[in-house]
N, C-alpha and C positions, 0 to 999 in steps of 0.2 A: 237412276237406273236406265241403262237401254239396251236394246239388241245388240247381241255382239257381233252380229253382219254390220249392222250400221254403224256400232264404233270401228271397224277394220275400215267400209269404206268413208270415214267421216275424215282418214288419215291421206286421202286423194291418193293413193299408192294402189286402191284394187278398187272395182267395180264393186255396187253390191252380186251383182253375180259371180263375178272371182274370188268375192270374200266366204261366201257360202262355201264354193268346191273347194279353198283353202281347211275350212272350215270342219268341212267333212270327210278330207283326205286324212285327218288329226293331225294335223302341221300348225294348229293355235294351242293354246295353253293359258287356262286363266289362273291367274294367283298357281303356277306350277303344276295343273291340273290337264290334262288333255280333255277338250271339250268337244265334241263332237255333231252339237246342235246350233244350228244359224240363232234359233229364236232366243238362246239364251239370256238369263237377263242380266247385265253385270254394272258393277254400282263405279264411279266415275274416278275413283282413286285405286281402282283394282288394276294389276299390274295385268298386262296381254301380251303374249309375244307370239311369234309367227318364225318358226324355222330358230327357234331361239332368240331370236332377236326382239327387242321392247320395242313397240310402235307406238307406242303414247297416243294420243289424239283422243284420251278422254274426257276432252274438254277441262275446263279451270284446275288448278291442283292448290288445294288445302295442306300444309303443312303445321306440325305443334313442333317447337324445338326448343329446349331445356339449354338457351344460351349459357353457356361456362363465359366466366370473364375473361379479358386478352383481346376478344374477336370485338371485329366492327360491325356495325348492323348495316351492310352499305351493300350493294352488286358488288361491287370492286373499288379497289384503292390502290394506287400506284408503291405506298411503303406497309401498308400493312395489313395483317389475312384478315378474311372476312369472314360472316358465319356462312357463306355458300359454299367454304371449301371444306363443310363439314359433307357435304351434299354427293352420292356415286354423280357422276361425269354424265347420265342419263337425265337426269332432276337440271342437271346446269345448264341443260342445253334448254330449257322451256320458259324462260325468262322469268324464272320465279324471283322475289322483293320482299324485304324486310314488309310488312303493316304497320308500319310505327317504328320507330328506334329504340333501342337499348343502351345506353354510355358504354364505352368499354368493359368498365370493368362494373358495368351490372351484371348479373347473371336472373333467368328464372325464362316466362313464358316469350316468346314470341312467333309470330304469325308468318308464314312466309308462304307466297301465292301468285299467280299471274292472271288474277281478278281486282283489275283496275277499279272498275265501280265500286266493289264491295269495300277496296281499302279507303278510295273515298270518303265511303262514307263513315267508315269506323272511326276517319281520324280528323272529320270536318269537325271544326272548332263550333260551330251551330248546333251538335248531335249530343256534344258532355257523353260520349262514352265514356263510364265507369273503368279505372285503372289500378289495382289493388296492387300491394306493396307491402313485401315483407323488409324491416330497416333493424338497425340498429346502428344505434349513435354511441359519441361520450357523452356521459350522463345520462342521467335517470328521465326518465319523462314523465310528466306532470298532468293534472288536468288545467294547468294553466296553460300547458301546452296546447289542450286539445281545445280548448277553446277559442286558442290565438288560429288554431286552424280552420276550426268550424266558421268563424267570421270571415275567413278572407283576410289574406294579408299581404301587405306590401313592402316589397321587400327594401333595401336599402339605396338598391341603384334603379328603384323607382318602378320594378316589375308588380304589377297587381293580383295576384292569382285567384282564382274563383273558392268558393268556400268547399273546404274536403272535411276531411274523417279522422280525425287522428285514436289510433284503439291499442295505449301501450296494455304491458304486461303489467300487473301493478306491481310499482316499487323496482321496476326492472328499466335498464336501456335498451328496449326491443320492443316491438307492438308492430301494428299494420297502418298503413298509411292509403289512403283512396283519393282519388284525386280527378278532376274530369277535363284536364288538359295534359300537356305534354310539351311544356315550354324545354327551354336548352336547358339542361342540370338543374331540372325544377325540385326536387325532392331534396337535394343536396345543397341548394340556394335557399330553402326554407327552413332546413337544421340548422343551416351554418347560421340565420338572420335570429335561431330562437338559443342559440348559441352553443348547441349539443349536433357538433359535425356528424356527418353519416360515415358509419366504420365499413360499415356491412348493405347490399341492396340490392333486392331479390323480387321480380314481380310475379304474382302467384296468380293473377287474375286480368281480362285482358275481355272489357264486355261480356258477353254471355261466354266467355272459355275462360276455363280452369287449367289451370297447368297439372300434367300427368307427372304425380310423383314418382311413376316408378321407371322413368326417363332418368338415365342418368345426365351428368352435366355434357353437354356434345351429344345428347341422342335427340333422337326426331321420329316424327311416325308421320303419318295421312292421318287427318281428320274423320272422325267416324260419319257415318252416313247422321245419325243424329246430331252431332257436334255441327255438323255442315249446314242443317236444317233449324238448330239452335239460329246460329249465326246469323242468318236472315230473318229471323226472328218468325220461322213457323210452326 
């Protein structure tokens, strides 16, 4: 949270003392509200605009978004869309980035942000952040399965993956799957290696974020001020 004088001049566009008389003429508007007080306090994902227009410069931006399959998890790709064109033209402009990847055609949580350190560190292979998975394969899955997981397994063309989670449904081809890397088609290399391909693959969980189910597939929101402070782990 900060003054909303000093988010106006934190956008180098007004003075703190222009932001104030802006401020108090009621030509700002928080989250669609005319605000009439310099000292207000507004939280870093809350939309500001000034004469209608969005000035951003609330420092970093938090996004949750409920990838649907199709999109790439990329800024840009020269043959195919990417999940920023799910994004109004205001979000595209602030150099916001996947936290991680998604394969095409996963769908469920992912991060998107222009807080360089923070994806860092989420996705430094030293850190084993926790990465939940909702799957379903052909075939049923077993606890011979879950235990080929729980050990660490290596796969055919020599990849070694670190020891995960495997929690089916009993007697079902669906369950969750946790894992504390993010190798290329690691989830889909390790069905294929236990011999029950992935039909289906949804990630529900993402470190300390949960994905909002009541996000449809293509929607997106800001991170709440506690999900932001989850995140850093305070």
């Amino acid at each position: 949270m900060e003054r909303l004088d000093k988010r106006l001049s934190s956008t180098g566009r007004w003075s703190r003392k222009e932001a104030r008389e802006l401020i108090r003429a009621g030509r700002v508007r928080v989250d669609g509200q005319v605000v009439r007080a310099p000292e207000e306090k507004v939280g870093r994902q809350v939309p500001v605009m000034v004469d209608g227009e969005d000035v951003g410069g609330g420092g970093p931006v938090y996004l949750m978004m409920n990838k649907p399959a199709g999109l790439v998890s990329a800024t840009e790709d020269p043959r195919q869309e990417t999940v920023l064109s799910l994004l109004p033209e205001r979000y595209r402009r602030l150099g916001l980035f996947p936290a991680g990847r998604l394969d095409k055609d996963t769908e469920g949580l992912l991060l998107l942000t222009n807080d360089g350190p923070l994806a860092h560190r989420l996705l430094a292979p030293k850190n084993h952040v926790d990465k939940v998975y909702y799957l379903e394969v052909d075939g049923a899955l077993d606890e011979a399965d879950c235990r080929v997981v729980a050990e660490g397994m290596t796969l055919p063309d020599g990849l070694t993956c670190l020891p995960g989670k495997l929690e089916p449904f009993p007697g079902e081809n669906r369950g969750y799957i946790t894992i504390r890397e993010g190798k290329y088609h690691q989830i889909k290399r390790m069905m294929e290696a236990l011999g029950k391909p992935v039909t289906y693959l949804k990630r529900v969980r993402f470190g300390p974020l949960t994905l909002d189910e009541t996000l449809e597939k293509g929607g997106w929101r800001a991170l709440t001020e506690e999900e932001i402070r989850v995140l850093f782990g305070q």
